[in-house]
PLY file of the C-alpha trace (Angstrom):
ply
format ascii 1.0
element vertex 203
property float x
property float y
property float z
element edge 202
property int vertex1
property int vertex2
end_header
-11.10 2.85 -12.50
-7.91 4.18 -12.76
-5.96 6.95 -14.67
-4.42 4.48 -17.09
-6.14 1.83 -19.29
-3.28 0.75 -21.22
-1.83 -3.24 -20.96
1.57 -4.58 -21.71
3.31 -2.56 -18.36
4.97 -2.98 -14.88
2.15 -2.48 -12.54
2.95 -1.59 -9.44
0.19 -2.86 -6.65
0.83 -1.32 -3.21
-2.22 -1.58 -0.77
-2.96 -1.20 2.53
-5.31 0.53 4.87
-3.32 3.91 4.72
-4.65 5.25 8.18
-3.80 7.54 7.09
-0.97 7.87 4.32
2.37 8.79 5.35
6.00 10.06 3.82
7.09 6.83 3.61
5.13 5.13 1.68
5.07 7.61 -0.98
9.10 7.57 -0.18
8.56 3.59 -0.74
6.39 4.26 -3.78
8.60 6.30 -5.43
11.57 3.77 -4.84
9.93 0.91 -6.26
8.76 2.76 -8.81
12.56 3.61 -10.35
14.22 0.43 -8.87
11.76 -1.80 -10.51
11.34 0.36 -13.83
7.16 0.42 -13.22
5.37 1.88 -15.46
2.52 3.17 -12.98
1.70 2.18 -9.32
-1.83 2.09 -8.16
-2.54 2.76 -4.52
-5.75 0.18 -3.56
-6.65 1.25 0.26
-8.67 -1.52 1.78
-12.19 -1.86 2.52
-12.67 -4.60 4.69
-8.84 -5.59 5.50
-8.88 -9.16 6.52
-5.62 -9.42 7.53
-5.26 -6.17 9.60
-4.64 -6.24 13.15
-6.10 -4.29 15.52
-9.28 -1.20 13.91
-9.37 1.04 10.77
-9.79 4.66 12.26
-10.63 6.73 9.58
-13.64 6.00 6.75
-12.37 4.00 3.42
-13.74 7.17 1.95
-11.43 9.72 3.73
-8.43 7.42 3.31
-9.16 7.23 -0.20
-9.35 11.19 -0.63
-5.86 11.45 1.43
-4.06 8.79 -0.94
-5.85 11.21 -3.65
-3.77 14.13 -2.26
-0.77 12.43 -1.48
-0.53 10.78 -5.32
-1.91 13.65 -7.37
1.63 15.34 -8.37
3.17 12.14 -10.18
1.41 11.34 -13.08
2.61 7.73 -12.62
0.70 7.21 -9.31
-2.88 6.41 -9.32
-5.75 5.27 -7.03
-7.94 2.90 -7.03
-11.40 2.13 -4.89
-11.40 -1.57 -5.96
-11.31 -2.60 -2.47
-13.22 0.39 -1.24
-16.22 -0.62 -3.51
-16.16 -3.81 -3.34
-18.62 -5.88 -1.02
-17.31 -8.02 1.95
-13.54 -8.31 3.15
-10.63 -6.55 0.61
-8.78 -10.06 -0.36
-5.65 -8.98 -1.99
-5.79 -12.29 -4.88
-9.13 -10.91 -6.19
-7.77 -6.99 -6.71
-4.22 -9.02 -8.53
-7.19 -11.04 -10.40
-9.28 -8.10 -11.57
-5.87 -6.20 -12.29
-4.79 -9.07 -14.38
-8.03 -9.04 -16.56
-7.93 -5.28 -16.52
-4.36 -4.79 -17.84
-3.98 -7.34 -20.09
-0.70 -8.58 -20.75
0.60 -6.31 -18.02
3.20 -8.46 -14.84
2.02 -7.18 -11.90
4.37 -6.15 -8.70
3.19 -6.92 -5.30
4.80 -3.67 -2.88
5.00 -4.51 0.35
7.00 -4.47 3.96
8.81 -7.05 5.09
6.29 -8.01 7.70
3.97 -8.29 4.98
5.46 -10.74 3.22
6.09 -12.91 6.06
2.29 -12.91 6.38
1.24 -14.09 3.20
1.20 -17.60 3.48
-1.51 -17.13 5.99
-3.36 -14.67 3.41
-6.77 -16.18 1.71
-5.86 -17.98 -1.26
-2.04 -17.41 -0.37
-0.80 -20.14 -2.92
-2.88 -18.61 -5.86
-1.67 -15.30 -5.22
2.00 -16.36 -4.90
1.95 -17.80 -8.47
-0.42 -14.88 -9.92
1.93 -11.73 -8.46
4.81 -11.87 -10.96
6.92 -10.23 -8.42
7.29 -8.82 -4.88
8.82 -6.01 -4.49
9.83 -5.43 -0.34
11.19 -3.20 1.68
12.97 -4.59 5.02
12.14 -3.52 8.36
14.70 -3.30 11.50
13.14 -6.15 13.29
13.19 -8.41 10.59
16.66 -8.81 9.98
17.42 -12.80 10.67
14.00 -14.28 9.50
13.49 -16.60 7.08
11.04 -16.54 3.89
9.36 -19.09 2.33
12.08 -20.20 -0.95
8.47 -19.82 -3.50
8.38 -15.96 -2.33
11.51 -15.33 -1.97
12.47 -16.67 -5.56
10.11 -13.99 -6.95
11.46 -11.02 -4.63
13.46 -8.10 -5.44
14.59 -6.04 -2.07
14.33 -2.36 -2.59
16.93 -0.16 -1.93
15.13 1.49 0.70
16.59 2.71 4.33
14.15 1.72 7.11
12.16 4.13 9.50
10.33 4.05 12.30
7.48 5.88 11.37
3.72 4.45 11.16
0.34 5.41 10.92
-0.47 4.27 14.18
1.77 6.73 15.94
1.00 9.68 13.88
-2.66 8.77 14.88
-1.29 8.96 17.99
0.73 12.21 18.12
-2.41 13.35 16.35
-4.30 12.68 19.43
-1.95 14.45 21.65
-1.54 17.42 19.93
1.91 16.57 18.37
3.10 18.15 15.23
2.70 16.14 12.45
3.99 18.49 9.33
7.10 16.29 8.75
5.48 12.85 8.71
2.43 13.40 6.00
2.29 15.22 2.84
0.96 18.93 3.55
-2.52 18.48 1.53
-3.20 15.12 3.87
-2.26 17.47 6.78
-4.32 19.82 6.22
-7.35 17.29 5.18
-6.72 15.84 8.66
-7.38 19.47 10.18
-10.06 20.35 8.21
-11.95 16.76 8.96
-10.95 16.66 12.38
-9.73 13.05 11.61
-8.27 10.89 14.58
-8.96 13.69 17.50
-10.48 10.65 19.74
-8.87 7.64 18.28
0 1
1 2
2 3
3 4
4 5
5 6
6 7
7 8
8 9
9 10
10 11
11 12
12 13
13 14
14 15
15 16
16 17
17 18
18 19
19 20
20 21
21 22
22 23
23 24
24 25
25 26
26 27
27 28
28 29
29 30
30 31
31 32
32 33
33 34
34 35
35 36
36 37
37 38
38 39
39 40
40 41
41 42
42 43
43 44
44 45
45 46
46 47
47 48
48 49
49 50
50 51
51 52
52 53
53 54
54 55
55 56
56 57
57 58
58 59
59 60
60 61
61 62
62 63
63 64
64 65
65 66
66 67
67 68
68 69
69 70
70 71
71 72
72 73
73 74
74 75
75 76
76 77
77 78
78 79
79 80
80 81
81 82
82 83
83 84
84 85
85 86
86 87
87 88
88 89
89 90
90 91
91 92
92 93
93 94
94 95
95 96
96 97
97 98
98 99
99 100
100 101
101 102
102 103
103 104
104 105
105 106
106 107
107 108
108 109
109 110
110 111
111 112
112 113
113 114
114 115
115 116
116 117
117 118
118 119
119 120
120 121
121 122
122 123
123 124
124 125
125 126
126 127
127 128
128 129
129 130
130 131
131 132
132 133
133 134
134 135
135 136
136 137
137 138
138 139
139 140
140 141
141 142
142 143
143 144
144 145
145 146
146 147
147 148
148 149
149 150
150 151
151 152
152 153
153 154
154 155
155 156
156 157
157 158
158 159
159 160
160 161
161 162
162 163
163 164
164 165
165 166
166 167
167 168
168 169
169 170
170 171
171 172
172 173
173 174
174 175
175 176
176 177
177 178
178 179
179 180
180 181
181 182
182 183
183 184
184 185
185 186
186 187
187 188
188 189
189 190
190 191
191 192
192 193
193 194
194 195
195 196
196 197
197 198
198 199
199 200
200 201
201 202
């Protein structure tokens, strides 16, 4: 599934639709990755996501070939289609299950934005998951400054030293759309796969 097969490591989990993958998450990635001491993260792009707002633009497949791009220079990022192959909606305590089994022995490290983890009590299964993830690790955003998080995630929480932006996918689908330049907001291989596929021209 993955390039590692090894147990007894820091496993970083960081999903999400990644419509498409941006600089900041692999900025995020590469935080957690030396704040927390992980041994490997694995990128899981959802299927099916339950618990996304709104529409997925591009195909699970294309999403999965740009996090391909984006990852392939650091040996300690990897890829998964866990959620991709799987049948019916991508419920995040099933991929931190089949991790679990997978990695044996491995803690596993649950990366994700602050409004993300505000969200998870309303996840499927949000209890199980809670006490399976050994720890969050989350980066704040601006607009959640004064909020207030549930004491059983927040005990298992480590904030990464990461500096906010305000960049997303949905506005470089947007400047996408319009024409924009998008060199500085994507890696240059996902750039140029969004060229080549013509990805997000009418979205």
């Amino acid at each position: 599934m993955d390039r590692f097969v090894s147990s007894n490591n820091n496993i970083g989990l960081y999903g999400g639709t990644f419509d498409p993958v941006h600089n900041v998450h692999i900025e995020l990635a590469y935080i957690a990755l030396k704040h927390a001491k992980l041994d490997r993260i694995i990128f899981v792009p959802a299927g099916l996501p339950p618990h996304k707002k709104g529409n997925v633009y591009a195909s699970a497949d294309d999403r999965y070939n740009m996090l391909i791009l984006a990852t392939k220079h650091e040996p300690k990022f990897s890829v998964s289609r866990i959620e991709i192959d799987r049948k019916g909606p991508s419920f995040t305590i099933e991929t931190v299950d089949t991790l679990k089994k997978l990695f044996n022995g491995s803690k596993i490290y649950l990366i994700v934005g602050m409004d993300t983890l505000l969200d998870i009590p309303n996840w499927y299964k949000a209890d199980e998951l809670i006490n399976t993830v050994d720890t969050f690790l989350a980066a704040k955003r601006p607009k959640y400054e004064n909020v207030k998080i549930i004491p059983k995630i927040l005990n298992k929480t480590i904030w990464l030293p990461f500096e906010p932006k305000d960049i997303a996918s949905h506005q470089i689908r947007l400047y996408i759309k319009q024409n924009k330049d998008i060199h500085n907001l994507v890696p240059n291989e996902v750039e140029k796969y969004i060229n080549e596929h013509q990805l997000y021209r009418d979205k």
